[in-house]
C-alpha positions as CSV (number, residue, x, y, z in Angstrom):
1,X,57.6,-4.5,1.1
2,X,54.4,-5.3,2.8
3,X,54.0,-8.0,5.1
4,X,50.8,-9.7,4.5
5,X,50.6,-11.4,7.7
6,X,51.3,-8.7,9.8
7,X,48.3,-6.9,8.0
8,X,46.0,-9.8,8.4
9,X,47.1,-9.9,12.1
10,X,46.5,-6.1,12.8
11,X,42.5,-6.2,11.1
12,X,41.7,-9.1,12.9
13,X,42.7,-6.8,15.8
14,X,40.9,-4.2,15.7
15,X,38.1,-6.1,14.2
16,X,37.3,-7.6,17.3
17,X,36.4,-5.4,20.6
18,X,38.2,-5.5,23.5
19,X,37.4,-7.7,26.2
20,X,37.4,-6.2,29.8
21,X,36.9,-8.1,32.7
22,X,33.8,-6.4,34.1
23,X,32.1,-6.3,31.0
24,X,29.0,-8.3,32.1
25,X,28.9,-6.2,35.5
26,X,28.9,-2.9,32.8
27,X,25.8,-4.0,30.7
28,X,23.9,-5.2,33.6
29,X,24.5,-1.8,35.4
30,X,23.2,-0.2,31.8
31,X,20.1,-2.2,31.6
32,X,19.3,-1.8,34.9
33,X,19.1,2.0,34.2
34,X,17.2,1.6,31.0
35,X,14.8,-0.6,33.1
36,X,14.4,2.1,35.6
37,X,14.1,5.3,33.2
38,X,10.9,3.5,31.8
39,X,9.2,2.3,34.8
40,X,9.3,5.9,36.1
41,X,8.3,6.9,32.5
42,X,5.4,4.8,32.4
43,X,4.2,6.0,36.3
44,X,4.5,9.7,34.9
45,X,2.6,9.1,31.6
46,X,0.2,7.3,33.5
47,X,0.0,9.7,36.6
48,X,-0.5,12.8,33.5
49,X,-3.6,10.7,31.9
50,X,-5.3,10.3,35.3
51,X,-4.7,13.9,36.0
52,X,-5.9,14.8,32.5
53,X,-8.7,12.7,32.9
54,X,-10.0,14.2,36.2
55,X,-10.3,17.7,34.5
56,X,-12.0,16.3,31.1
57,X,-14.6,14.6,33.7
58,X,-15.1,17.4,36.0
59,X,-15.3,20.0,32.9
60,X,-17.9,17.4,31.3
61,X,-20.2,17.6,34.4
62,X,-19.6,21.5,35.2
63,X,-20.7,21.8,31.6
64,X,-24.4,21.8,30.2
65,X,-23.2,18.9,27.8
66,X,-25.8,16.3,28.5
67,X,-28.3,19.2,28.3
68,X,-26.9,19.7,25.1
69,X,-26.3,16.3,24.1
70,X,-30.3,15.7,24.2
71,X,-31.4,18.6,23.0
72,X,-28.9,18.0,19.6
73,X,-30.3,14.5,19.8
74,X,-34.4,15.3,19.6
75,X,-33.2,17.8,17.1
76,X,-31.8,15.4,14.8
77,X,-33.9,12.8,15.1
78,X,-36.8,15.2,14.2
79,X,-35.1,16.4,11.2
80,X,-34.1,12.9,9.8
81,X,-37.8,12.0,10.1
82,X,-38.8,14.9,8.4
83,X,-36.4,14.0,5.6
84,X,-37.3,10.3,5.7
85,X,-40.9,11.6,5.0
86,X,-40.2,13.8,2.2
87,X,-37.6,11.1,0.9
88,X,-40.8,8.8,0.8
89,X,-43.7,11.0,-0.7
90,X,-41.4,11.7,-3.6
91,X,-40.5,7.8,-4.0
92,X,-44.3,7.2,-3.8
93,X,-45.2,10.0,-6.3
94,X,-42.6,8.6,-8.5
95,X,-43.9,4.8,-8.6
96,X,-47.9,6.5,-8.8
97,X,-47.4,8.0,-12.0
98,X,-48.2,5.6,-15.0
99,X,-45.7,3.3,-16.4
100,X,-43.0,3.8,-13.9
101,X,-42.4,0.7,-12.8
102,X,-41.5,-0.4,-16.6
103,X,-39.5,2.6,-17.0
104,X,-37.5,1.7,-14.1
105,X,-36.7,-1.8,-14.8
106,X,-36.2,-0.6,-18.3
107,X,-33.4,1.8,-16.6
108,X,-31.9,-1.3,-14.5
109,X,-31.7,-3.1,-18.0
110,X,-30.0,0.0,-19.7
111,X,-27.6,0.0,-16.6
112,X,-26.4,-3.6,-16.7
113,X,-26.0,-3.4,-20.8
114,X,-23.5,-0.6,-20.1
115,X,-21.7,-1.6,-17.4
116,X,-20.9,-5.0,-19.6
117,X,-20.1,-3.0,-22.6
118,X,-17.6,-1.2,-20.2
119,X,-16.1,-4.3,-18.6
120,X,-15.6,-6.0,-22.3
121,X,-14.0,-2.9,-22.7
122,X,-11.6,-3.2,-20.4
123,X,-11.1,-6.4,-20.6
124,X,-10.0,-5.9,-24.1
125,X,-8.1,-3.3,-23.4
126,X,-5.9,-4.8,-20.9
């Protein structure tokens, strides 16, 4: 037969861990390592940046970069304003021509009729 109580007994055992004395003593020693591997971490990863940081700087300045920084600026600024000016001329050649100004608001009308045909859609739908 199977004693019941004895079983009880024995899980409650070895459920629980065992208690040493210097237990404390053991998980402060632990922590105290922990504590120490990530300071020294943290000076290294911090020490690598600096370093890393030095050469990115120094390779910047030994570089033509601001030279080419400008000259990639004037360039693109030129060519946006060249854009922006052809952009305009055709908006004003649009608006010149006769009637356009109905046509377009005609369009804006046309628009807004068939997006709300397309949200009662929807709505019906779902």
């Amino acid at each position: 037969m199977v004693d019941r109580d004895f079983d009880a007994q024995l899980s409650r055992l070895f459920a629980e861990p065992p208690a040493f004395s210097d237990a404390e003593a053991f998980r402060g020693r632990v922590e105290n390592r922990l504590d120490r591997g990530w300071a020294i971490r943290r000076l290294a990863i911090g020490a690598a940046g600096g370093v890393a940081g030095l050469f990115a700087v120094g390779q910047l300045i030994t570089s033509r970069f601001a030279g080419d920084l400008r000259h990639a600026s004037s360039e693109g600024v030129s060519g946006v304003d060249v854009g922006v000016d052809k952009l305009m001329a055709q908006v004003n050649q649009f608006i010149a021509t006769p009637a356009s100004v109905e046509t377009l608001w005609l369009g804006a009308a046309l628009a807004a009729i068939a997006l709300t045909f397309a949200v009662t859609r929807l709505v019906e739908e779902f």
